[in-house]
N, C-alpha and C positions, 0 to 999 in steps of 0.2 A: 210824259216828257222825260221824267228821270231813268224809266228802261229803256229808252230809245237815247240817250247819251250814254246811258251804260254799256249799251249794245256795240254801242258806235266806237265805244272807249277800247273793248275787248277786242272787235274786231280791228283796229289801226295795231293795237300791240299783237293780235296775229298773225298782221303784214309784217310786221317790223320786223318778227320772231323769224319770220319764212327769209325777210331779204338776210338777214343775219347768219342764218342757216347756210346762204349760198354763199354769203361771206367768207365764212368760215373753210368751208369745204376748197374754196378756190383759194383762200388760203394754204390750209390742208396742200394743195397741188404744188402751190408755190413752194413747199419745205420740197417734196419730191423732187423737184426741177433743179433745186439751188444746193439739193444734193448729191444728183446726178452730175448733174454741168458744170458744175462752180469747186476750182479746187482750194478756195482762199477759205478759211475757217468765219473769215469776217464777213461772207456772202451768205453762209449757212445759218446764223445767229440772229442777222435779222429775219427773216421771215417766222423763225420761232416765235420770236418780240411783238411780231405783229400776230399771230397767231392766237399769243395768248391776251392781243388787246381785244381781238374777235370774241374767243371765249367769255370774256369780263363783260360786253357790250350783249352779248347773248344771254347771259345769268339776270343781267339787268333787265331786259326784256322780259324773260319771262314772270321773274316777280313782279313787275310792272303790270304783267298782263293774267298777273295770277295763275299762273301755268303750274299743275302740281307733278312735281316728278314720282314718274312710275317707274315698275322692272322696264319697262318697254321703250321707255326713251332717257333713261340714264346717259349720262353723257362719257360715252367713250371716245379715246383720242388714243388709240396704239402707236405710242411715239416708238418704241423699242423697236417692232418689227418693220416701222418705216425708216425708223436710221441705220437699222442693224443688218446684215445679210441674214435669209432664209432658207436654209435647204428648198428646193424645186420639188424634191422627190414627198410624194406625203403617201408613207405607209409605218403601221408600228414596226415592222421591220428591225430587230436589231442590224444595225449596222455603225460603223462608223460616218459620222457627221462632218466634211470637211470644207475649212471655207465658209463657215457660219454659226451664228450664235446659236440660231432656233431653227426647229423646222418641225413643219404644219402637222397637227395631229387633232382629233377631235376626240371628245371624251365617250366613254364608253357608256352607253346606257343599262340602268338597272330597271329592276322587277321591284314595285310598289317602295317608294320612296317615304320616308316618314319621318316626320321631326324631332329630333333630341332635344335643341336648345338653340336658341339666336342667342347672340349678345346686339343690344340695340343702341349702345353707345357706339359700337364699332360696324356697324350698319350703317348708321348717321353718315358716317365717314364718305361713302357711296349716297350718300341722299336717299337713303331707303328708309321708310317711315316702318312705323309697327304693323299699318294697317295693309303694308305691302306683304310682308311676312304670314300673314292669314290667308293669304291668295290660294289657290292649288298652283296657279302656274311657278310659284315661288319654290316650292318641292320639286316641279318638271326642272327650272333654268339649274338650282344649286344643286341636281343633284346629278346633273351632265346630262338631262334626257333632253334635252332641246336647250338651244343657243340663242342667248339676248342677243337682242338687234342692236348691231354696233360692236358685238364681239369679235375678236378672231381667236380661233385657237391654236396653240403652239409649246412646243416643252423645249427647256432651254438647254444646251450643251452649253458643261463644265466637266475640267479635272477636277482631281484631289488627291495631296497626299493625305493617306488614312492611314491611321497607327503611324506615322513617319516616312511609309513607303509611298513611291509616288503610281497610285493604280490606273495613269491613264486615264480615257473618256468616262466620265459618270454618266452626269446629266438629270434631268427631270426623269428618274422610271417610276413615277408614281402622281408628279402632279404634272397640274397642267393647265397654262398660262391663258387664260381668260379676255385679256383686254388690259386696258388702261380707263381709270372713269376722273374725269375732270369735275369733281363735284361744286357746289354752288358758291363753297369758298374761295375757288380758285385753286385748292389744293390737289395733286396728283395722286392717284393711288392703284397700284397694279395690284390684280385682284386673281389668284390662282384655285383650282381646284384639286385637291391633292386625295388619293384614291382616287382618282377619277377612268383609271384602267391603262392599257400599256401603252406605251409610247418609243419611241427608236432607242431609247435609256434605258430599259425596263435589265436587260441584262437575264433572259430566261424568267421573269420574273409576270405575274401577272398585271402587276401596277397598281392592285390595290390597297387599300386598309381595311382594317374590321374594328367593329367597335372600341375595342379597348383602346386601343392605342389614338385611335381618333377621339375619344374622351377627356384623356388624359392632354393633347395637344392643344385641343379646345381650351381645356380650362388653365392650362399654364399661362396660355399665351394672352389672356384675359387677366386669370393673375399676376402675370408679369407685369403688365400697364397699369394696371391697379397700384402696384408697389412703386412704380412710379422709373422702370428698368426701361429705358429705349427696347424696344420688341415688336414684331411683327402681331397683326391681330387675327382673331378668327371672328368670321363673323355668324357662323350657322356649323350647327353638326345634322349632318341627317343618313339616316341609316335606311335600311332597305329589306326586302328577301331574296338579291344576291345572296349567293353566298359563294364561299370558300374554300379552300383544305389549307388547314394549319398544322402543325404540327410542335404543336406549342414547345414543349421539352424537351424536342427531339431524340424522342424516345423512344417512335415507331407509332405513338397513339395518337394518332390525328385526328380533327375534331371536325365537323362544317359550324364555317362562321360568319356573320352577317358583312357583307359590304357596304361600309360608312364613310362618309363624304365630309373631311372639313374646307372651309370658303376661308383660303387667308390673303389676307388682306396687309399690303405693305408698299413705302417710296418704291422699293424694289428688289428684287429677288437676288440680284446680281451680287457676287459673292466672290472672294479672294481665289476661288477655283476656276473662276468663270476667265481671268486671265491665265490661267495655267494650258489652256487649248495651245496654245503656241511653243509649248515646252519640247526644248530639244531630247534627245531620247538619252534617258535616266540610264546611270553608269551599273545604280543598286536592281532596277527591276526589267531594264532592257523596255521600258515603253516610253510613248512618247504621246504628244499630245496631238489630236488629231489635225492641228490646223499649223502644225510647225512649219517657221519661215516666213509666215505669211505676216510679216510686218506692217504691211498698208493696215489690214484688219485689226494687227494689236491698235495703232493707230487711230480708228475709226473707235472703238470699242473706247478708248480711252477719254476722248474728245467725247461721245456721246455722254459715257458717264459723268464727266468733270462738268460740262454743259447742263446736266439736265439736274444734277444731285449735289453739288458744288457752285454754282451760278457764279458766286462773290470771287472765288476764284479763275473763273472762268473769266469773265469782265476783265478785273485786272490784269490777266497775264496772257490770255490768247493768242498774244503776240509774238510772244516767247517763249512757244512749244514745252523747251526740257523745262524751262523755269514753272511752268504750268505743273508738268507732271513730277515735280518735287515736289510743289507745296502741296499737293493733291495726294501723294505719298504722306507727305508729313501728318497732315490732317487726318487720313485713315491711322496711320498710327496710335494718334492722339484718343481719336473717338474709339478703335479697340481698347485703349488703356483703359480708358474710363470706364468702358461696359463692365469690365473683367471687374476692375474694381466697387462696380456695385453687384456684382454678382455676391463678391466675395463677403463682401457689408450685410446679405441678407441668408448667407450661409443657403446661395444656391449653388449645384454642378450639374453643367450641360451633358456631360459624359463622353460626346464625341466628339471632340472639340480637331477634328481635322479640317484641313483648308478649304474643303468644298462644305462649310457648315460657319465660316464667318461673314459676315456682311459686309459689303464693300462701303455700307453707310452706319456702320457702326449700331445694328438692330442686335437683339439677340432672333435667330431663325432656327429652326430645325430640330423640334423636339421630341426627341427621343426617347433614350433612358434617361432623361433628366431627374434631379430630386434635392429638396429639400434638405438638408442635416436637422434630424432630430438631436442625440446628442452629440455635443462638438466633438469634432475628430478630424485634425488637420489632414490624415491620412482617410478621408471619408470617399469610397469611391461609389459611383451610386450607376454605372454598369457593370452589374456582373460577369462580360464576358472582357473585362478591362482585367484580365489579370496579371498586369504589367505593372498596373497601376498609373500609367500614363497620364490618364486625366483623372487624377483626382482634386481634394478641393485646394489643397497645397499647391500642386503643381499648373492649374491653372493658369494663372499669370504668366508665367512663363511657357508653358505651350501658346496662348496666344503670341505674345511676343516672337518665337519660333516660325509662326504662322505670318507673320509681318515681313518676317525675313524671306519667306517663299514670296508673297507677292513680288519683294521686289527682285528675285530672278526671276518673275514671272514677268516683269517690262523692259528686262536689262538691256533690252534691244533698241530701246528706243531712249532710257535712260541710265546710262554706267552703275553697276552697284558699287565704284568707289567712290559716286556719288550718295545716293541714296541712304548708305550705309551711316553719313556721318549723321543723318535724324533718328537712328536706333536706341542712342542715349534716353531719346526723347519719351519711349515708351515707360521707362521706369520713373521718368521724372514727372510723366504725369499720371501715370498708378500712382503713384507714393503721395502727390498731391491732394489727387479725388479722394483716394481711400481715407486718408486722412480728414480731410474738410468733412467726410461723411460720419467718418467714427467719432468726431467730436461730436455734432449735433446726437448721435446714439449717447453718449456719454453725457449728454447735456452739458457741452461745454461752449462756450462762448468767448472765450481768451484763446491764445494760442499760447504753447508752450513747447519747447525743444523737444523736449521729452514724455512727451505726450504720449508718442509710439509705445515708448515703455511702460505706461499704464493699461493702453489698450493690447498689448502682450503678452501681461502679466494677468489678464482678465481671461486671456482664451489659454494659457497654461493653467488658469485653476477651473476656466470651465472643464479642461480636458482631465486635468487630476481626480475632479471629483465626479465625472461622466455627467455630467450636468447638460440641461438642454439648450441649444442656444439661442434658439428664436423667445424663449419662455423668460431664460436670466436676463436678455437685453432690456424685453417688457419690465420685468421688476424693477428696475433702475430707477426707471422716474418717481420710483414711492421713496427712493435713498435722498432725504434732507438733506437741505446745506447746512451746514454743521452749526449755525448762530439761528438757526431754526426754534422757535419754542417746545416744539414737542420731537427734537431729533432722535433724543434716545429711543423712545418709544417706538417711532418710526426707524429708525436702522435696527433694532430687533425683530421687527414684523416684514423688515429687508430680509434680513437676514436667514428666519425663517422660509419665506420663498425661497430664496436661493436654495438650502437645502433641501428642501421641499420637488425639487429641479433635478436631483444628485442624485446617481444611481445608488441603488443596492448593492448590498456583496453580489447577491444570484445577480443581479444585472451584468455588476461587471466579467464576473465571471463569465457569464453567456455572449457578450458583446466581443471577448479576448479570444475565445476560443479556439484552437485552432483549424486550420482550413481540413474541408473533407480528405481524410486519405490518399483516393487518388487522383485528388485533384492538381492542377499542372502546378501550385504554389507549394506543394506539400511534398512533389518528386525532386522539385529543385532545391527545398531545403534538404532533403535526405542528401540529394548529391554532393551538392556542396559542403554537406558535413564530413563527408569523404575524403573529397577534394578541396579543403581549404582556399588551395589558391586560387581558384577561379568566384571566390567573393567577390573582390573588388569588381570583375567583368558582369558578374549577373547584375548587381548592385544598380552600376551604372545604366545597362539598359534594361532594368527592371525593379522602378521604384518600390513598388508595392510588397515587394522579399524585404525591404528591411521594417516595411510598416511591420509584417508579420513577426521578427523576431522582436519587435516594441512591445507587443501582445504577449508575446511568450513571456518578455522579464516581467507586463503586470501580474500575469497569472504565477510568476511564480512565487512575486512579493505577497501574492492575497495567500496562500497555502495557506498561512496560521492567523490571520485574523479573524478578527469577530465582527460581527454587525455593529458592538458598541463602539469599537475600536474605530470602526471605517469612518462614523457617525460623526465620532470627536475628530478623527483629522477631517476630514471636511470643514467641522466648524471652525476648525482652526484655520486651516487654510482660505474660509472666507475671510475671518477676522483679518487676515492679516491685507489681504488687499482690499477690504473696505478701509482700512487704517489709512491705506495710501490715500484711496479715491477719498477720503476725508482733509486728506490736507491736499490734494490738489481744488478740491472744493473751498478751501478758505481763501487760496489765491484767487480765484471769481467771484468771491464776497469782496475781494480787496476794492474800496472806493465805491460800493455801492450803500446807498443810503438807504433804499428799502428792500432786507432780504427777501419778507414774503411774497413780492412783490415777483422780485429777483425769480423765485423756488413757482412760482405756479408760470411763469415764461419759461423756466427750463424744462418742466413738465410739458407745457403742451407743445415743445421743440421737441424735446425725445417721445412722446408719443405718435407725432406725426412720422415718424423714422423709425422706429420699432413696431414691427407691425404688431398685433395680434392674433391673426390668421394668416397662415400660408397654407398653401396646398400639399399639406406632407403625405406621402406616399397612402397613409393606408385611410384616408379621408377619399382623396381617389378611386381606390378600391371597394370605397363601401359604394358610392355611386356607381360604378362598373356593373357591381353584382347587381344593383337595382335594375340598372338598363339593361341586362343581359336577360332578364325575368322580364322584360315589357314594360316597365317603372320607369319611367325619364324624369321625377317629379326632384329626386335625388341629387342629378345634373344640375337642374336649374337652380335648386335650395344653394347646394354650395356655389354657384355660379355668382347668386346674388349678395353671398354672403364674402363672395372673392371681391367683388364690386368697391367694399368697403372697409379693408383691410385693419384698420389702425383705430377702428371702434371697438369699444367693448361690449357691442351686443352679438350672442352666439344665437346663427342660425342653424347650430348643427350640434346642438346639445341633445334634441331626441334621438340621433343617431346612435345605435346599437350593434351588438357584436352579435353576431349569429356563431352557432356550433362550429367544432374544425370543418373545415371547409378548404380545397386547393381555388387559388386565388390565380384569377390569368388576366396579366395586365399586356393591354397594349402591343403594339406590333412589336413588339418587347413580350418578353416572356417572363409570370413572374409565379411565385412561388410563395406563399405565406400561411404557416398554420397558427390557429389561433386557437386558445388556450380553453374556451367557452368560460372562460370566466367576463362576468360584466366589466364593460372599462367607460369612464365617463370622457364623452365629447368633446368637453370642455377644454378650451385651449391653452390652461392657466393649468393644468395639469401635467401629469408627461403623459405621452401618447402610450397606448397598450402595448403591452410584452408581444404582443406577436408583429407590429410593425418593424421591430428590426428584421424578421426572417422574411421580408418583403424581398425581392430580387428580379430586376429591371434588367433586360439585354437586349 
């Protein structure tokens, strides 16, 4: 009697699931129809509404009926290529794409596919369990040899100005647009394959990735979430016996190398380049965007976005079109501010920080030569082939900012930029805001105070005086007492200690000042310039990264005659003196509290939570790479899992060891690192090994 109601049970929920199903889909029809037909924005919106009450009534059903989601029926809804135009034409073809956002391309299949690493928290995301990820077909769908049901494939046309110049049509020439999966929470997630082979983007290019650089994207974008940075996810790396010709150093000696598949995972792909297709033809490079004029489209492109990624603004203003696309302006502004500003809080740089590599919903995307600051250095640029210095960790901020500004010639067609222009203000006001609220909690501060900024200023002028590290000095902070502490002395000397402990060396600083190779393009323009005096001001201007270098030249030439004991004592002294501060800024947060200890172990576990203890600095990276380039993926997952948990003190990668000099090749980036063979310990509470600065990311 109880299996025959049970039976009865599952079967009515998998009528319910099927009328649902058709629900849905005549749904589904009705967005096409009311997008076709209907030119009122307010025709369009409802059947979305109802849409996604269908989905919700579906989800419910199927938990009901106990329905377990597999690869095979994941729930995809490709809203993009149903609101967006699709190029007709489907071949990888370089050409230009006009008149649409995407167009049809399918991923190229590889030779024996094999797994690196899943992350299973950002799998979840898609309703994909652990036990899905053990499948074989799971290596066939991620690594482009066969397409989930309910997928469509497509790679997306975007401009970009890059390095400042505007290059015209970019586009996806390496990944490649999956679908859209509506997973159980209701939440939306577009899901791309990136190496996945060429596409109308590709630009002479094959469109793939190989290991390194697919490793390295993997696990940023995993430890970026971790740290708690708005970012795009990765959900799987899988490699292959594709393979390649690189040429890593361009130096003639080309290598074959493995073709590697990262699964990312993000609200959406669309980016402040993706409006730049309609750009009129550029005064500095003679190009234009391929879809210029075509205003209905900026139009369409705009509305979908603001509608599908913006909702709250959507609702209220869709009445009032330009009013719509300001506050929709404003708010991208807002959320670039903020990203930059925790960028900046955790001493990371993106490196290519051009308008086809921002996110229209304020994610970090597109990881590169990205990296880490081991020691502080305002002028830290972490691509090598950046010898302009353009994005480096200083200049940041304001290259985004920059980039805000393009967007909005990117819509001026539809919205004046002597309108637009006046919410410009707004990006410094809310940089300076986040940055701020965030560096207090790092500082363990819980008061707000004017002058605040001038402490945390005064903290990265003496990390930078004494080459100190900066992700390691933050961590030490929360052992610095509140000064009505019982054991403060104690404890601000065993501060104190670390921090030095943090600080380079003379040989460090020396090696880190050095000046640039000969004949390389930083070291001909100081020769010139030496010449030529007056053309300083003009290099200067468009070429940050010359005055970083004469910065370097006045340390090296203040160290000539010191000593080790000498550097030692300024150091200490130089700590001294700003823990002095940060000591009476501390007695003002004692002020009116009644129990300090009390006080002293919540500000610790505030600035713990916010400092991390592990990030993914360059040459941790690279010790994984060399593992999985040797058939060892065990090394990926160890730091993967140890990325998971940032801001704990247990190390998963203290048996990690230094192998002999060895040339080091990172990532669709090229890198360069010799290492010294001497042993260097793992540990994160350490500084990282002598051969991690000669790391080099392009």
């Amino acid at each position: 009697m109880h299996q025959r109601h049970f039976k009865a049970f599952t079967q009515r929920y998998s009528v319910t699931v099927q009328i649902l199903q058709t629900f849905s889909r005549s749904l589904h029809n009705s967005v096409k129809i009311g997008q076709n037909g209907s030119t009122h924005a307010i025709m369009e919106h409802r059947p979305i509404t109802l849409l996604s009450l269908g989905y919700a009534l579906k989800r419910f059903a199927y938990r009901m009926a106990g329905v377990k989601v597999t690869l095979e029926t994941l729930n995809f809804n490709n809203l993009a290529l149903q609101r967006l135009p699709v190029d007709p034409y489907v071949s990888d073809t370089q050409r230009e794409v006009v008149g649409a956002c995407f167009a049809r391309i399918s991923p190229t299949p590889v030779k024996q596919p094999a797994l690196v690493c899943v992350s299973l928290p950002a799998l979840k995301l898609l309703d994909i369990e652990e036990d899905q990820t053990k499948r074989p077909e799971f290596l066939e769908y991620f690594s482009g040899n066969k397409i989930l049901p309910g997928s469509e494939t497509a790679a997306h046309c975007y401009c970009g100005h890059q390095f400042g110049y505007f290059s015209g049509q970019l586009g996806d020439g390496a990944a490649i647009y999956l679908g859209e999966i509506v997973n159980q929470e209701g939440e939306r997630w577009e899901v791309q394959l990136k190496g996945a082979g060429k596409t109308p983007f590709s630009r002479g290019s094959d469109g793939r990735k190989v290991l390194r650089s697919s490793i390295r994207e993997f696990l940023c974008s995993e430890a970026m979430y971790h740290l708690g940075v708005p970012t795009t996810r990765a959900g799987s790396c899988i490699t292959s016996e594709t393979r390649v010709i690189r040429d890593i150093f361009y130096d003639g000696n080309a290598i074959s190398e493995k073709c590697t598949l990262v699964l990312r995972i993000s609200p959406t792909f669309l980016r402040f380049g993706s409006f730049e297709i309609f750009k009129s033809r550029d005064l500095d490079t003679g190009r234009s965007g391929p879809s210029v004029g075509q205003t209905d489209l900026l139009i369409k492109l705009l509305q979908y976005t603001i509608e599908t990624f913006y909702p709250q603004i959507w609702s209220r203003y869709f009445s009032d079109p330009e009013k719509m696309y300001l506050k929709f302006y404003q708010e991208v502004v807002r959320r670039t501010a903020r990203l930059v500003a925790h960028w900046q809080c955790i001493g990371w740089c993106h490196g290519v920080l051009n308008t086809d590599n921002l996110s229209i919903v304020g994610v970090t995307i597109d990881y590169g030569p990205f990296g880490f600051m081991d020691r502080y250095n305002p002028d830290f640029v972490c691509n090598s082939s950046d010898d302009a210095g353009r994005y480096s960790y200083r200049q940041q901020p304001e290259m985004c900012k920059w980039n805000c500004l393009k967007l909005a010639e990117a819509i001026q067609d539809v919205v004046p930029l002597s309108k637009t222009k006046d919410y410009h203000h707004l990006f410094d006001e809310e940089f300076q805001r986040f940055y701020n609220s965030l560096m207090r909690k790092k500082f363990g501060l819980k008061k707000e105070k004017p002058e605040d900024s001038l402490l945390f200023d005064e903290f990265l002028v003496t990390l930078q005086k004494t080459g100190a590290d900066f992700t390691n000095c933050f961590r030490c902070l929360s052992n610095f007492p509140l000064p009505n502490s019982p054991d403060f002395e104690e404890r601000k000397l065993e501060t104190l200690n670390q921090l030095l402990s943090q600080s380079s060396t003379l040989a460090e600083l020396r090696e880190i000042n050095k000046p640039p190779p000969p004949n390389s393009q930083l070291s001909l323009l100081m020769l010139m310039i030496q010449n030529k005096p007056h053309l300083v001001p003009i290099v200067k201007l468009r070429m940050p990264g010359l005055e970083a270098e004469y910065k370097k030249e006045a340390i090296l030439q203040s160290l000539q005659n010191t000593t080790e004991e000498e550097l030692t004592e300024a150091n200490r002294g130089a700590w001294l003196a700003w823990m002095e501060t940060y000591t009476q800024r501390l007695l003002f947060e004692e002020s009116d509290v009644a129990d300090v200890v009390m006080l002293g172990e919540e500000r610790r576990q505030m600035m713990d939570s916010v400092n991390p203890r592990f990030i993914l600095r360059n040459y941790v990276a690279q010790r994984a790479i060399d593992a999985a380039e040797k058939g060892d993926y065990s090394e990926v997952q160890k730091v993967l899992k140890q990325l998971e948990s940032p801001y704990t003190d247990v190390s998963l990668v203290d048996e990690l060891d230094t192998s002999s000099s060895v040339d080091h090749e990172m990532g669709g980036d090229h890198v360069t690192a010799s290492i010294t063979g001497a042993r260097c310990l793992a540990s994160y509470l350490t500084k990282p090994p002598a051969w991690a600065s000669e790391i080099r990311v392009s």
